[in-house]
C-alpha positions in Angstrom: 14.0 2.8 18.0 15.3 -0.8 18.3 12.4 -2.3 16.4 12.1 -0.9 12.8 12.1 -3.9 11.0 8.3 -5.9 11.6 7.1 -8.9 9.9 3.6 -9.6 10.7 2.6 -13.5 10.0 -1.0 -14.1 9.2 -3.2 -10.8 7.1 -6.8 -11.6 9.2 -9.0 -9.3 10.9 -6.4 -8.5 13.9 -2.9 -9.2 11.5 -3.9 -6.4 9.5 -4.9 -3.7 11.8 -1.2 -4.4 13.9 0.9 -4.1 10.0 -1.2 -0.8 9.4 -0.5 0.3 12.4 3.0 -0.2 12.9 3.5 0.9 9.2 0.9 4.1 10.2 4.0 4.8 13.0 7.1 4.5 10.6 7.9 1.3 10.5 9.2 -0.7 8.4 6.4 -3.6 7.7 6.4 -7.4 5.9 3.0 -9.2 6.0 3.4 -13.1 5.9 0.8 -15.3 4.4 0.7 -18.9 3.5 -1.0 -18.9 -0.2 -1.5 -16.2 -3.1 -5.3 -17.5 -1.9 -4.4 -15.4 1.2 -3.0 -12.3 -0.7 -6.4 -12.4 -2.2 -8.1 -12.0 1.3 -5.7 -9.7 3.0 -5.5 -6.6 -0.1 -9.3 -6.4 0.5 -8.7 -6.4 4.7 -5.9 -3.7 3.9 -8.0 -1.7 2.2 -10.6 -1.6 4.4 -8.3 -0.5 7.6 -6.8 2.2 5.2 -10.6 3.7 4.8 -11.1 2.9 8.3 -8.5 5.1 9.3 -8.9 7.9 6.8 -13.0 8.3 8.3 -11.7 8.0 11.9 -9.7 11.6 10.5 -12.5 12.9 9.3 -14.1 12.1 11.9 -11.3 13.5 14.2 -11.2 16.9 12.1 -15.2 17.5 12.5 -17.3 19.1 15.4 -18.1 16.0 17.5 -14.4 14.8 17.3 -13.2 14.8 20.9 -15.9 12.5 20.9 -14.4 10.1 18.1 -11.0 10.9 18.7 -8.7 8.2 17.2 -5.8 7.8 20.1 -3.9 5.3 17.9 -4.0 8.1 14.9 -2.7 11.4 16.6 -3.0 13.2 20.6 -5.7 15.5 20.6 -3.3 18.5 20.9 -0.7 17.9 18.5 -3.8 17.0 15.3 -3.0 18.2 11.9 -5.2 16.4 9.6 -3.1 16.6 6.4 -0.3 15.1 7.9 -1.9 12.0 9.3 -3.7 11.4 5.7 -0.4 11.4 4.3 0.9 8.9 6.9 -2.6 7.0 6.3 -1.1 7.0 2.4 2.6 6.1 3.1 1.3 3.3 5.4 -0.6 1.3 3.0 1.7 2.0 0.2 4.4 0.8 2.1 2.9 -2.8 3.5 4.7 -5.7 1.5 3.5 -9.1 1.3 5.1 -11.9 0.9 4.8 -15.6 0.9 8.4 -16.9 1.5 8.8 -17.0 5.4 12.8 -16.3 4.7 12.3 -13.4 3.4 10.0 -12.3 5.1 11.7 -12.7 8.4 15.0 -11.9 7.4 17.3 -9.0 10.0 13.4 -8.6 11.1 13.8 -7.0 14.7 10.0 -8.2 16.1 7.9 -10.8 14.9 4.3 -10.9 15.7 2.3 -14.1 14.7 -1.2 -13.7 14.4 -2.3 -16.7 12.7 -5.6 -18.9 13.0 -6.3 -19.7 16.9 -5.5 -23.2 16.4 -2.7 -24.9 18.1 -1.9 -27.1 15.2 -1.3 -24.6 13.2 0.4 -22.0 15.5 3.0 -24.8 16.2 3.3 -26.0 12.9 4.0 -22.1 12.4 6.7 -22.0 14.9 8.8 -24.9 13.9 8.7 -23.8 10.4 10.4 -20.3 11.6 12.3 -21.6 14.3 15.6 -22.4 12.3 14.9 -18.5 9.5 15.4 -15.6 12.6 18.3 -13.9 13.3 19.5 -14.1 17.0 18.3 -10.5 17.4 14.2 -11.4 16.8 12.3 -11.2 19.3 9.2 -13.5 19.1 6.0 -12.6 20.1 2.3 -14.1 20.0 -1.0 -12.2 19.3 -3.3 -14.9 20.6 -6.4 -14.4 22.0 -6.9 -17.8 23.9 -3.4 -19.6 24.2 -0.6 -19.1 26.8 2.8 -18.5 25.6 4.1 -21.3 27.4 2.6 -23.8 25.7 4.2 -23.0 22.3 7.3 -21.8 23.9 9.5 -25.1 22.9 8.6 -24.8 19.8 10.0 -21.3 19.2 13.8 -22.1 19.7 13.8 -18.8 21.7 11.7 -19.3 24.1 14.0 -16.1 26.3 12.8 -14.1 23.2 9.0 -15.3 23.1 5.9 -13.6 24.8 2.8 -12.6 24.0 1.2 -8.6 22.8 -2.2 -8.6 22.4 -4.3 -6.1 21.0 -7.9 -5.2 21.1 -9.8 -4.8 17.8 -10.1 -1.2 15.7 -6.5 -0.9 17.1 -6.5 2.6 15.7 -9.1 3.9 18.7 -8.9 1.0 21.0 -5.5 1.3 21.6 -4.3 -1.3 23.9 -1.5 -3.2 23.9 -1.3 -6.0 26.8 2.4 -7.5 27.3 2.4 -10.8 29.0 5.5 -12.8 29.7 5.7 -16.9 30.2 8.4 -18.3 32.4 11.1 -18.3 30.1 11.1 -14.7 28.7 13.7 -12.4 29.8 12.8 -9.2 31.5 15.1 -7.4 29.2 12.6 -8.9 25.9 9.5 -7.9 27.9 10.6 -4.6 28.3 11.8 -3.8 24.7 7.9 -5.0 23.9 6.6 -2.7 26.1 9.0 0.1 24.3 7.9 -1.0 20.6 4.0 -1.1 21.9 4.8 2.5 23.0 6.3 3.3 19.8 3.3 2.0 17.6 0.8 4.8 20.0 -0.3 1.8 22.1 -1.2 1.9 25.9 1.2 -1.3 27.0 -0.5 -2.7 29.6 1.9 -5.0 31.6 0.0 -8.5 32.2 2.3 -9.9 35.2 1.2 -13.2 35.7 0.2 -15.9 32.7 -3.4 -15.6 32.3 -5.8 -16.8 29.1 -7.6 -14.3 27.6 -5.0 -11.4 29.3 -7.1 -8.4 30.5 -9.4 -7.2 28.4 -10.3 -10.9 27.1 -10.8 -12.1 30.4 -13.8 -10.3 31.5 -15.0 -10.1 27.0 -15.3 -13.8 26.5 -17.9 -14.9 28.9 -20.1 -11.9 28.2 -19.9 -12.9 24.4 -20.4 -16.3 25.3 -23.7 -15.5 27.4 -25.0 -13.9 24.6 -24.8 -16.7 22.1 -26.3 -19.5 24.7 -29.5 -17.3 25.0 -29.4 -17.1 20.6 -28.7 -21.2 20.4 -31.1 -22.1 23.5 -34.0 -20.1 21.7 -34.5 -17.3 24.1 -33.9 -14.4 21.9 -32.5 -13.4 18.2 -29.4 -12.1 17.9 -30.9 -7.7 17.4 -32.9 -8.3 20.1 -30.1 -9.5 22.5 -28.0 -7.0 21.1 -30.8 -4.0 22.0 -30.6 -5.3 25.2 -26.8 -4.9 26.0 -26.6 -1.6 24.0 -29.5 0.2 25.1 -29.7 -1.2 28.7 -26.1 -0.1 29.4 -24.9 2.5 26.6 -22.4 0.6 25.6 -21.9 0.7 21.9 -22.2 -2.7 20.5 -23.7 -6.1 22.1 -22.0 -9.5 22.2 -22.7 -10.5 17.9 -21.9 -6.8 16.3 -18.8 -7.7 18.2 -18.8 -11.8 17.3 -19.3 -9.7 13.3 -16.1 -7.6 13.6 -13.6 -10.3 15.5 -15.0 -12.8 12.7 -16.7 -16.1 13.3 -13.7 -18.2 12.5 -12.6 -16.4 16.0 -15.6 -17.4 17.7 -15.6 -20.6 16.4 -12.2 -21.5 17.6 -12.9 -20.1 21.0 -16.1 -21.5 21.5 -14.1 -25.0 20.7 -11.4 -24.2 23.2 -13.8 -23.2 25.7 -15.3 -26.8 25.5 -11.6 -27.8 27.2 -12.3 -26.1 30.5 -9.8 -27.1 32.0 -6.8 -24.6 32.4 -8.9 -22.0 30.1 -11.0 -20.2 32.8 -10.4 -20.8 36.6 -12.8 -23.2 38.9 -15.7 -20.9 39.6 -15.9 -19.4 36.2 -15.9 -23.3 34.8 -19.0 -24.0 37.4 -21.0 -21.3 36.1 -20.3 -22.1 32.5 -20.9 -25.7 33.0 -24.9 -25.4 31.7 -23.8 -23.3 28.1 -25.0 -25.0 25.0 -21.3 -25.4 23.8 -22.3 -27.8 20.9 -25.3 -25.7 20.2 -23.0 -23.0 19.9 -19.9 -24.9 17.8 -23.1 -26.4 15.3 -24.6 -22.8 14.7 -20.9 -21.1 13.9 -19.8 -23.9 11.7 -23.0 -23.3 9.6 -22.2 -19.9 9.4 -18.6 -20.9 8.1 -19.6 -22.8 6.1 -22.2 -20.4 4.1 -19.7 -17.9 4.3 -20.8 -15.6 6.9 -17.5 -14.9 8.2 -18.1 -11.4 9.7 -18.6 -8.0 8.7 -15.2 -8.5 7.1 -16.7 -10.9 4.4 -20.1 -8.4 4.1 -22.1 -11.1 6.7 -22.1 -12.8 9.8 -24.9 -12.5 12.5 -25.8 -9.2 10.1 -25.6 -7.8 6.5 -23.1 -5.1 5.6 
């Protein structure tokens, strides 16, 4: 294995599922955050993936499992519940935090920042690490709505820097897409493909630079369709919700999903989608031209500002 040693900056929604998860798979794992304010938050986020995964076992173990099988937790043929508890144990006990970015980087083999989706921050972030990784680190991004190149510079590695995305509930959704920018060696891409491998993920190469990757791609303007029909007045949020769910099967409409990303993460991408330009390509922009962007930006800034965060904080579009 040529990653073992991962330091995972920023402890939100996303940042904690990828620690558990690596840690779930044997490795070695340092969480990064910016304040003891933030080690406040993240134990709480910890805890929750940890009892996440340990009903996705049960779940697994019981008669409508190979229906709620857990990919990221075991293969359906080689399941022996026990065993995975015990990982679910090691895991979490395992997990370090720390709040001094030299140590937490320090001989680490993979870094994967996953901080706000803000690009003053995220470069503030990379300039402050640039000068603390060994040569060996390879860099990589877990941003939903950026392209690697544009923080690239910033990195001082920019051969070494890419992006690996992963979908949320990484445990059963999971996906891992690899996207390259111009700069990033072929022989870094591929050891990312390796470690996503290693960590029970389905790498999904992503060959050309592309916002939003795959999976985000075809998400975002679905989620964004639902909230200009909640800000414009034509339905509440269940009721739009009922319609997705029960008009196609799937299993959650666009705000149970806006609940589990967070609404900081909607916020910031509703903000970004306000930039059009080089976010979504021509035809896409044209149809999105007529969404109630500041309708949208004014209802989630409420909600930040109350404190609905998400299921994550007990309440966003919903109560938990």
């Amino acid at each position: 294995m040529e990653f073992n040693k991962v330091t995972v900056a920023g402890g939100g929604v996303l940042g904690s599922q990828i620690a558990f998860q690596a840690a779930y798979c044997g490795k070695e794992v340092t969480i990064l955050l910016r304040n003891q304010g933030s080690i406040g938050r993240t134990q709480p986020k910890l805890e929750q993936v940890r009892k996440s995964y340990l009903d996705a076992i049960e779940q697994m173990a019981g008669p409508l499992g190979q229906e709620n099988w857990a990919r990221g937790i075991a293969d359906r043929d080689n399941f022996d519940k026990q065993a995975c508890i015990d990982r679910v144990e090691a895991a979490y006990n395992s997990l370090k935090l720390e709040l001094d970015m030299a140590k937490a980087v320090k001989d680490a083999d993979i870094i994967i920042e996953s901080v706000s989706e803000n690009p003053k921050d995220k470069t503030a972030f990379y300039k402050a690490l640039a000068p603390l990784m060994d040569e060996k680190t390879i860099l990589v991004t877990n941003s939903s709505t950026f392209l690697p190149s544009q923080f690239a510079k910033f990195t001082g590695r920019p051969d070494k820097y890419l992006s690996l995305h992963f979908a949320n509930a990484i445990w059963k959704n999971n996906t891992a897409e690899v996207m390259a920018q111009p700069q990033t060696e072929q022989a870094s891409f591929d050891k990312v493909v390796t470690f996503a491998n290693e960590i029970r993920m389905f790498a999904l190469p992503v060959m050309k630079e592309k916002s939003g990757y795959l999976l985000n791609s075809m998400l975002v303007p679905f989620l964004l369709s639902g909230l200009d029909l909640y800000v414009n007045g034509v339905s509440d949020p269940e009721s739009i919700d009922k319609a997705w769910t029960l008009g196609t099967g799937a299993p959650r409409g666009p705000f149970q999903i806006f609940d589990v990303v967070g609404i900081k993460t909607a916020y910031n991408i509703v903000l970004q989608y306000q930039k059009v330009p080089g976010l979504i390509c021509p035809l896409l922009k044209k149809m999105m031209m007529p969404y109630n962007f500041k309708g949208m930006e004014k209802v989630l800034k409420q909600m930040i500002d109350e404190g609905k965060l998400g299921k994550s904080a007990g309440e966003g579009f919903y109560k938990y």
